[in-house]
C-alpha positions as CSV (number, residue, x, y, z in Angstrom):
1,X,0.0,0.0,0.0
2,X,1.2,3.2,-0.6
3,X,1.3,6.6,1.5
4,X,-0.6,10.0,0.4
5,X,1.3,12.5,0.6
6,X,1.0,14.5,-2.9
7,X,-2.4,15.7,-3.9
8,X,-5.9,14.5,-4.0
9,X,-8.7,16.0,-5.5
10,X,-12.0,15.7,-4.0
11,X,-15.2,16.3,-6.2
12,X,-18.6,17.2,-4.8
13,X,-16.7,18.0,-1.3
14,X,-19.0,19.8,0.3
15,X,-21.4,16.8,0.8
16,X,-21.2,15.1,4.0
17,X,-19.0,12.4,2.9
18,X,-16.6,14.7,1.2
19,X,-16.4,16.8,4.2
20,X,-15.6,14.0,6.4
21,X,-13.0,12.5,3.9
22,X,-11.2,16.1,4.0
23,X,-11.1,15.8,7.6
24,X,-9.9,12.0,8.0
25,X,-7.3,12.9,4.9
26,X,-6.1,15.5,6.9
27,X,-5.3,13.3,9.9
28,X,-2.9,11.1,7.7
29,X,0.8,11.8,7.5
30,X,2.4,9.9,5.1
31,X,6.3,10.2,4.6
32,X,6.2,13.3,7.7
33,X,3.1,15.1,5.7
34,X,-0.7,14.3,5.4
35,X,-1.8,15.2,1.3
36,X,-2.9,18.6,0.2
37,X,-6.1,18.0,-0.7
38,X,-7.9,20.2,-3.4
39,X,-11.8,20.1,-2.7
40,X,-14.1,20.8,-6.0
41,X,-17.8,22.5,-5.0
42,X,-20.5,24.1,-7.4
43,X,-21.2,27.3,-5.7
44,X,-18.9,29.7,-3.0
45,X,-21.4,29.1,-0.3
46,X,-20.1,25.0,-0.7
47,X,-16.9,26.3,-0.8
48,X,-17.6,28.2,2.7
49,X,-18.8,24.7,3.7
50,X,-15.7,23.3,3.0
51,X,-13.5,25.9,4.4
52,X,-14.8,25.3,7.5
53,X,-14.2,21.5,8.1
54,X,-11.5,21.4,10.3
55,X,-8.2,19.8,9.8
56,X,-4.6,20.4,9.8
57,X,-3.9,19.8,6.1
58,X,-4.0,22.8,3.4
59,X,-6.9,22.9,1.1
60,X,-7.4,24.1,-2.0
61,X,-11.0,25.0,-2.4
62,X,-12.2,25.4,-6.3
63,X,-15.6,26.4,-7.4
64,X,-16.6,25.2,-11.1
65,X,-19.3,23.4,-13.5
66,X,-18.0,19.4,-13.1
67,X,-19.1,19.1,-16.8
68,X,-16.6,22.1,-17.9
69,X,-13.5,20.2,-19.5
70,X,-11.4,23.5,-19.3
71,X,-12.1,23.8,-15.2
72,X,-11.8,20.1,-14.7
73,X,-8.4,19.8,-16.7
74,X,-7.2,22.6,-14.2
75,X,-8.4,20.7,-11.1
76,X,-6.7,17.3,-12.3
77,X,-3.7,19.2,-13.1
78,X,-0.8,18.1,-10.5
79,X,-2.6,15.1,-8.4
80,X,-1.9,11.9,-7.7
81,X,-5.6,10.9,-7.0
82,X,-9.1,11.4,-7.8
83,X,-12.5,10.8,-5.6
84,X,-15.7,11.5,-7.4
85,X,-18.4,12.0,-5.4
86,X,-20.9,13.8,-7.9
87,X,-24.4,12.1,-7.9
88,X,-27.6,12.5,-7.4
89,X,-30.5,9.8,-6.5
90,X,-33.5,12.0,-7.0
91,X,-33.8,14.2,-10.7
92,X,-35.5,17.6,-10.6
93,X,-36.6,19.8,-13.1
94,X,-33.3,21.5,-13.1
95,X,-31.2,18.1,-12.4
96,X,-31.2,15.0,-14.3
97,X,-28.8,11.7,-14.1
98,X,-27.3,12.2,-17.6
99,X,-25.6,15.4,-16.2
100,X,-24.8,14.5,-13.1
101,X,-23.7,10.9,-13.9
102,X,-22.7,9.9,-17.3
103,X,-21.4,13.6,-18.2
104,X,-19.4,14.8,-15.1
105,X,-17.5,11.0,-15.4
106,X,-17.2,11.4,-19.2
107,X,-15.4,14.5,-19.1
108,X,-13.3,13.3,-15.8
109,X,-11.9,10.4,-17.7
110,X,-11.0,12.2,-20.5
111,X,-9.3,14.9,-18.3
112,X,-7.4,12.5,-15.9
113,X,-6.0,10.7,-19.1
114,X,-4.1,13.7,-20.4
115,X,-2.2,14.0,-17.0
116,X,0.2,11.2,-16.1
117,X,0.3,12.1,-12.7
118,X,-2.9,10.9,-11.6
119,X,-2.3,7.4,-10.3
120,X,-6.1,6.3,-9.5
121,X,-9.4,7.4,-9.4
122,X,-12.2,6.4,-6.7
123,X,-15.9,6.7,-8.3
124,X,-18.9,6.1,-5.5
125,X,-21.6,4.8,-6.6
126,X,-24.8,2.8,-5.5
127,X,-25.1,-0.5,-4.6
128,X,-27.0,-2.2,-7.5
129,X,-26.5,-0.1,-10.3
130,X,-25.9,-1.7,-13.8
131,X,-26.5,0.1,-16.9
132,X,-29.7,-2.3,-18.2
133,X,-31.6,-2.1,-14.7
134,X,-35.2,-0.7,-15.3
135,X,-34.2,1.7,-12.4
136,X,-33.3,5.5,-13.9
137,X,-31.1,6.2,-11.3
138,X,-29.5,3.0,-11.0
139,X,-28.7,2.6,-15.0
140,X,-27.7,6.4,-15.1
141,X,-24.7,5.3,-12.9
142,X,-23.9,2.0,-14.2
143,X,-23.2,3.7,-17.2
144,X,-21.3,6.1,-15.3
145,X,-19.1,3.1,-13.5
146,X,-18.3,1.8,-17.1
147,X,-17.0,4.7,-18.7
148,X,-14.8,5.4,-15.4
149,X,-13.5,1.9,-15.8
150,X,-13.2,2.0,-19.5
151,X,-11.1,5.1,-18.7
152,X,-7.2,4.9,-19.4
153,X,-6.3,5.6,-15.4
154,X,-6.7,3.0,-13.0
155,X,-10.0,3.4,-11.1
156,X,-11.9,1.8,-8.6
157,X,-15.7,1.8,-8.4
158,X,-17.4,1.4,-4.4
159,X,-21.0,0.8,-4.2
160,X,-22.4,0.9,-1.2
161,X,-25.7,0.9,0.4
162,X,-27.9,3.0,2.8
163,X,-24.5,5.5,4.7
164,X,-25.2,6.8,8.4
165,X,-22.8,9.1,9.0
166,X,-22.5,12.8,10.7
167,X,-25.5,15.3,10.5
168,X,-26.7,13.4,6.9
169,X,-30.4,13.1,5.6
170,X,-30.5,9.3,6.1
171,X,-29.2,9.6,9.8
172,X,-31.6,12.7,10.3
173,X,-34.7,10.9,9.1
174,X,-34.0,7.4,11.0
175,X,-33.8,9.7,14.3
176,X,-36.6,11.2,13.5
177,X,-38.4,7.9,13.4
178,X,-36.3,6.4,16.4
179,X,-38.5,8.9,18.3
180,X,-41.8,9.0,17.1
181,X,-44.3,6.8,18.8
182,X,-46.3,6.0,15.4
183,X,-43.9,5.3,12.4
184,X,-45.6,5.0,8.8
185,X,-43.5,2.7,6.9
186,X,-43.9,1.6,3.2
187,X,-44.7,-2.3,3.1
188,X,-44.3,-2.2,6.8
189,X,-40.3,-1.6,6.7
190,X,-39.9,-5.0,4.9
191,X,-37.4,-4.0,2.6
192,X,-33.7,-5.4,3.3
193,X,-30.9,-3.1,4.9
194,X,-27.2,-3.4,5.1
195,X,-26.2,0.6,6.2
196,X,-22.7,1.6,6.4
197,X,-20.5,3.7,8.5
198,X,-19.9,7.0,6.8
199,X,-16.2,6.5,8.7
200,X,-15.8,2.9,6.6
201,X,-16.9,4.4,3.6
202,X,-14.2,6.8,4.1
203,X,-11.5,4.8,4.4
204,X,-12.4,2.9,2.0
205,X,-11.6,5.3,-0.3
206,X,-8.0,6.0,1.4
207,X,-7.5,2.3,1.1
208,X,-8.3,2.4,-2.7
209,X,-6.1,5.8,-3.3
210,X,-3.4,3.8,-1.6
211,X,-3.5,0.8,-3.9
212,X,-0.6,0.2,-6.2
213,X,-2.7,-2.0,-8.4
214,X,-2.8,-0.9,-12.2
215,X,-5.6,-2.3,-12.6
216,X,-9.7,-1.2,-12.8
217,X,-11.9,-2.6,-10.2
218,X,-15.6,-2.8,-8.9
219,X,-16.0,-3.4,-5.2
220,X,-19.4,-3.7,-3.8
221,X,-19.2,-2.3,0.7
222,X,-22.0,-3.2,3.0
223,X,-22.7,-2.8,6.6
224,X,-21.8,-5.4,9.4
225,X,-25.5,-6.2,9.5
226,X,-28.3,-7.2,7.3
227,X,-32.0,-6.3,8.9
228,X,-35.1,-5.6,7.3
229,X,-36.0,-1.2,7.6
230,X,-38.1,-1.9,10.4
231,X,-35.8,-3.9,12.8
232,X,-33.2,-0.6,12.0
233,X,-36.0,1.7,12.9
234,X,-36.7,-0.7,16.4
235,X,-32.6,-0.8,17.2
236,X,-32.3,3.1,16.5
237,X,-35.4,3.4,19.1
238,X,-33.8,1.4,21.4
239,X,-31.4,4.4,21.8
240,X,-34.4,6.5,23.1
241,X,-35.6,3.6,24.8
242,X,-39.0,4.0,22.7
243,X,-40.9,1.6,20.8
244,X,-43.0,2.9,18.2
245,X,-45.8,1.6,16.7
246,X,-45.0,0.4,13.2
247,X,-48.0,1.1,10.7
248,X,-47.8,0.1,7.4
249,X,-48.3,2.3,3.9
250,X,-48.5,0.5,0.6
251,X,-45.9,1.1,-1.8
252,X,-48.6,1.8,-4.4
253,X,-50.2,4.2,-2.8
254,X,-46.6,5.6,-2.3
255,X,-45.7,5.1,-5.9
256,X,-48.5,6.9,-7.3
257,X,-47.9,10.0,-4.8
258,X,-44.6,10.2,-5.8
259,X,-46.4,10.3,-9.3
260,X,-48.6,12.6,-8.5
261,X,-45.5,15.3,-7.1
262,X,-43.4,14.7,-9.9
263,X,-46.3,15.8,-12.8
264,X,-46.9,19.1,-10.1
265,X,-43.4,20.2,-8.7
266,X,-40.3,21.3,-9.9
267,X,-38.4,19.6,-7.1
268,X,-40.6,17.0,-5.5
269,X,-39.7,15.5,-2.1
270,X,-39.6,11.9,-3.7
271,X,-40.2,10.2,-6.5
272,X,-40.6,7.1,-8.8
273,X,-36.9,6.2,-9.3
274,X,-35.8,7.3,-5.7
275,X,-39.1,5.2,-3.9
276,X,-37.5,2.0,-5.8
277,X,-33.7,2.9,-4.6
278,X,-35.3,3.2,-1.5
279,X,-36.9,-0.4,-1.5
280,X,-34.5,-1.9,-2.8
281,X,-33.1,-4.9,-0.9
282,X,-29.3,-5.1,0.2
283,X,-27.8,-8.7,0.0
284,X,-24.0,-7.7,0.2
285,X,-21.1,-10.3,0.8
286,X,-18.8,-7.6,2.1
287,X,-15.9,-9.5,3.2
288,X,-14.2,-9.0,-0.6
289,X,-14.0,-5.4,-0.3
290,X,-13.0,-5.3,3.2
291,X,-10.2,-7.5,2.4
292,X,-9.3,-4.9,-0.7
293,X,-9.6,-2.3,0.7
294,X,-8.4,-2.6,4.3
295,X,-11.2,-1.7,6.1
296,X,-12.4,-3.0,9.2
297,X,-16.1,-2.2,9.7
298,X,-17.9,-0.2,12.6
299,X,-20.6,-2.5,14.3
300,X,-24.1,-1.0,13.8
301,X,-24.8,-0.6,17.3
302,X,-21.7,2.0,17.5
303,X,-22.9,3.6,14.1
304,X,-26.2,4.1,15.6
305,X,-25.2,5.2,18.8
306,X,-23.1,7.3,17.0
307,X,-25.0,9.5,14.6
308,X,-28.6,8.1,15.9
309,X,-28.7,8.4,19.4
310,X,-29.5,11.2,22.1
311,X,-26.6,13.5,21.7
312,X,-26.1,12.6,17.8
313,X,-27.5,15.9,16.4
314,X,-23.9,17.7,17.4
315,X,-22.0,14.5,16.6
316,X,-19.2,15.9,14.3
């Protein structure tokens, strides 16, 4: 494995992954210095997002259009790794997967082969998507997977399921339900879970940017545990010690809703393509990519304890 200590570029690094990766990169020394990291954001108040993460490291902060070869040829320039974090699950009238998928990796491949110093790129992605799958969402970033690993630099693709991690939407909304005494789940909660530590998903991309390999890889990361939605809503309650009454929606009636908002909004709260994501089930042998990748994962009690329980609202 080898140390970082040159330059990684970050994409989409104001999300809540990309913020925690800055910070965990920043704790690394490698060879007497962590890396410089050079975060790529959308708009200055990202960037302000960014700037404030704290860490000991220098970072570049760069505000740009992802799809802009010009921009993106001047971000690549001078690093030894790449983590792309662009995506989207849910497509609004002024987003769509094409852009935010196939088109941001399309001109990063491109890019990243006209500088020889980029040793490896990391490319998240979700856990089930291939390019023929009737989902949107999920085909939109199976194509993007295979153009990043059809790419001339070495890349490795991580999919991974549901991530709990620090002041995120999917830790937000499973405390929210953790304490509620009546919880409205679609079939009943009965879809299949495997959520990740936001902290293994991290360095699981260190553990990829340190590879040596030449080679292009697809590595599919799940949680310790597999549990159907509502036994993860009953152990997050068990934080609170609460036990809420499970009631439960059909997903037509949730499917045609989510219809319904998509024909009248310009950004509705859910829909078609992001209901199925969201039901889909999570059967993940993760004990290849843990062995890759060198990560050791966080039980689910801890993550839930961590980013779930009383207290976890100012977990940082």
């Amino acid at each position: 494995m080898l140390q970082l200590s040159g330059r990684i570029l970050i994409t989409g690094a104001n999300g809540h992954l990309g913020r925690l990766l800055i910070a965990r990169l920043g704790a690394l020394t490698g060879d007497g210095k962590a890396p410089v990291i050079r975060a790529l954001v959308r708009s200055e108040r990202a960037a302000q997002q960014v700037r404030s993460v704290p860490t000991t490291t220098p970072t570049e902060v760069l505000v740009g259009d992802y799809t802009d070869e010009t921009f993106m040829a001047e971000a690549v320039a001078g690093c030894d790794g790449v983590v792309h974090l662009v995506g989207i699950i849910k497509e609004g009238r002024s987003s769509s997967y094409r852009a935010a998928h196939e088109d941001t990796c399309e001109v990063l491949a491109r890019v990243a082969a006209g500088q020889p110093g980029v040793r490896r790129i990391v490319y998240l992605s979700i856990f089930g998507s291939h390019p023929e799958s009737s989902n949107p969402c999920l085909a939109s970033k199976g194509r993007a997977e295979s153009i990043m690993l059809r790419g001339q630099v070495p890349t490795t693709v991580i999919r991974v399921p549901m991530v709990l991690g620090p002041d995120d939407f999917a830790s937000a909304a499973l405390r929210g339900r953790a304490r509620a005494k009546v919880v409205a789940l679609v079939r009943g909660g009965a879809s299949i879970e495997q959520p990740i530590d936001a902290v293994d998903v991290a360095s699981a991309i260190i553990g990829a940017l340190r590879s040596s390999d030449r080679e292009s890889i697809s590595v599919d990361l799940g949680g310790p545990e597999r549990l159907s939605h509502r036994e993860l809503v009953l152990r997050a309650a068990d934080q609170y010690g609460n036990r809420p009454r499970v009631v439960p929606v059909p997903l037509a009636l949730v499917r045609g809703l989510a219809a319904v908002l998509e024909r009248s909004t310009d950004d509705p709260p859910i829909t078609r393509a992001m209901l199925e994501i969201l039901q889909h089930d999570d059967r993940i042998d993760q004990a290849a990519g843990c062995e890759r990748l060198g990560v050791r994962l966080t039980p689910l009690s801890e993550t839930l304890r961590r980013y779930v329980g009383p207290g976890s609202e100012t977990h940082g």
